[in-house]
C-alpha positions as CSV (number, residue, x, y, z in Angstrom):
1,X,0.0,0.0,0.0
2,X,1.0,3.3,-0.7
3,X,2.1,5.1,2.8
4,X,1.2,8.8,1.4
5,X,-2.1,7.7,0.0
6,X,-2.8,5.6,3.5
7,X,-1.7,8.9,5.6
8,X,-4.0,11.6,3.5
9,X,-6.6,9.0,3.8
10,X,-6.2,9.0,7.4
11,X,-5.9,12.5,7.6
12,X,-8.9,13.6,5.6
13,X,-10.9,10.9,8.1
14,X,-9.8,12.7,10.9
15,X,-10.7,16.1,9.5
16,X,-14.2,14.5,8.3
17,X,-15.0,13.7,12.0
18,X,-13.9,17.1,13.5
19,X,-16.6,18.8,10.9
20,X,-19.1,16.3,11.9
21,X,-18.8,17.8,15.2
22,X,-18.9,20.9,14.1
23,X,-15.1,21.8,14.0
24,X,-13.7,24.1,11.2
25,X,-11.0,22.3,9.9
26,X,-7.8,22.7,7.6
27,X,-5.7,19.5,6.4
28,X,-2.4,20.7,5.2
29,X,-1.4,19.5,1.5
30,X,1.0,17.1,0.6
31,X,3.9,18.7,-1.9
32,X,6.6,16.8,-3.5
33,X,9.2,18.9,-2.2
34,X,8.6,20.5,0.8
35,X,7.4,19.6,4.2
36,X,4.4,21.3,4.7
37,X,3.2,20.4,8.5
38,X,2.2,23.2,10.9
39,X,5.0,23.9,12.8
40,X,6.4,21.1,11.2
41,X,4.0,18.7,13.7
42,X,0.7,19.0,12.8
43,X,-1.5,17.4,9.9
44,X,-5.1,18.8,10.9
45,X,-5.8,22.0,12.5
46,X,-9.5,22.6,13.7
47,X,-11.1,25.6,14.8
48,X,-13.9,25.1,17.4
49,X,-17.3,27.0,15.8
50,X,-17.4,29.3,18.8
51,X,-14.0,30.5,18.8
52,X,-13.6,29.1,22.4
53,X,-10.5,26.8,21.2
54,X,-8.4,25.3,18.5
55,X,-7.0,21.9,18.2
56,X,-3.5,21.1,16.5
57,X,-3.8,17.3,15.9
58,X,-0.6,15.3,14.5
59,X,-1.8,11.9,12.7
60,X,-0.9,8.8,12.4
61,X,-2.0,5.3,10.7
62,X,-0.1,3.1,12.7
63,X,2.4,4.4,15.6
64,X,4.2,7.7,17.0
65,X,7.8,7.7,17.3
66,X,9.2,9.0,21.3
67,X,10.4,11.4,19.3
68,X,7.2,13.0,17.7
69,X,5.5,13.0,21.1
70,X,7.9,14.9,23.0
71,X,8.6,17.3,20.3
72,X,4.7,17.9,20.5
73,X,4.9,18.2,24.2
74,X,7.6,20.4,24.6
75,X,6.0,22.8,22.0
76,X,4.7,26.0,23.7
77,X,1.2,27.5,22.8
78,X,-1.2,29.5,24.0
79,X,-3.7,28.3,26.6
80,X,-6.4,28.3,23.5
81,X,-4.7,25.6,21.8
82,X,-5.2,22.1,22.8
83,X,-2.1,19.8,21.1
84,X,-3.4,15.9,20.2
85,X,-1.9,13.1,18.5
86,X,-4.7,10.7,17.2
87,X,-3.6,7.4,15.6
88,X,-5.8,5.2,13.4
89,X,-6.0,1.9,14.6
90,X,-8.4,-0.5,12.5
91,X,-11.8,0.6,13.2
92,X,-11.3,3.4,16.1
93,X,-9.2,6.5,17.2
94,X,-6.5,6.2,20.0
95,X,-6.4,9.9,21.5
96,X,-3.2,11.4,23.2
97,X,-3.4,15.0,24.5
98,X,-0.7,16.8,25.5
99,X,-0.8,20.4,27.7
């Protein structure tokens, strides 16, 4: 299987399901040449309809390097933002939030 094809998959899934809660969402692209995560983390960013909060989610089809997790924890952000890693497993959504 094709791992960028299996990742946008997953991503546009994830952004799918923020919507259907009534989340405004933005997926970043995929480009051939450049690396084009927010803050060079983050696949889905999600805008809560009332402006109360914003979610920066990092995902993943299968498993999260150390790495990945404690360069999203160690990230500062305002008290606003709410920093998640979701990853796919077959069927449901395993959730990590970070502070």
């Amino acid at each position: 299987m094709n791992k960028v094809a299996k990742g946008s998959r997953v991503e546009k899934i994830c952004s799918d399901e923020l919507k259907a809660q009534g989340y405004i969402t933005w997926k970043t692209i995929r480009h051939r040449f450049l690396k084009v995560d927010l803050f060079g983390l983050f696949d889905v960013v999600a805008l809560a309809a009332d402006g109360s909060h914003m979610l920066f989610i990092q995902v993943k089809s299968t498993r999260v390097e150390n790495q990945v997790r404690e360069q999203v924890r160690k990230l500062r952000m305002p008290a606003i933002c709410r920093k998640w890693i979701w990853i796919r497993k077959p069927g449901k959504w395993v959730k990590e939030f970070y502070e």
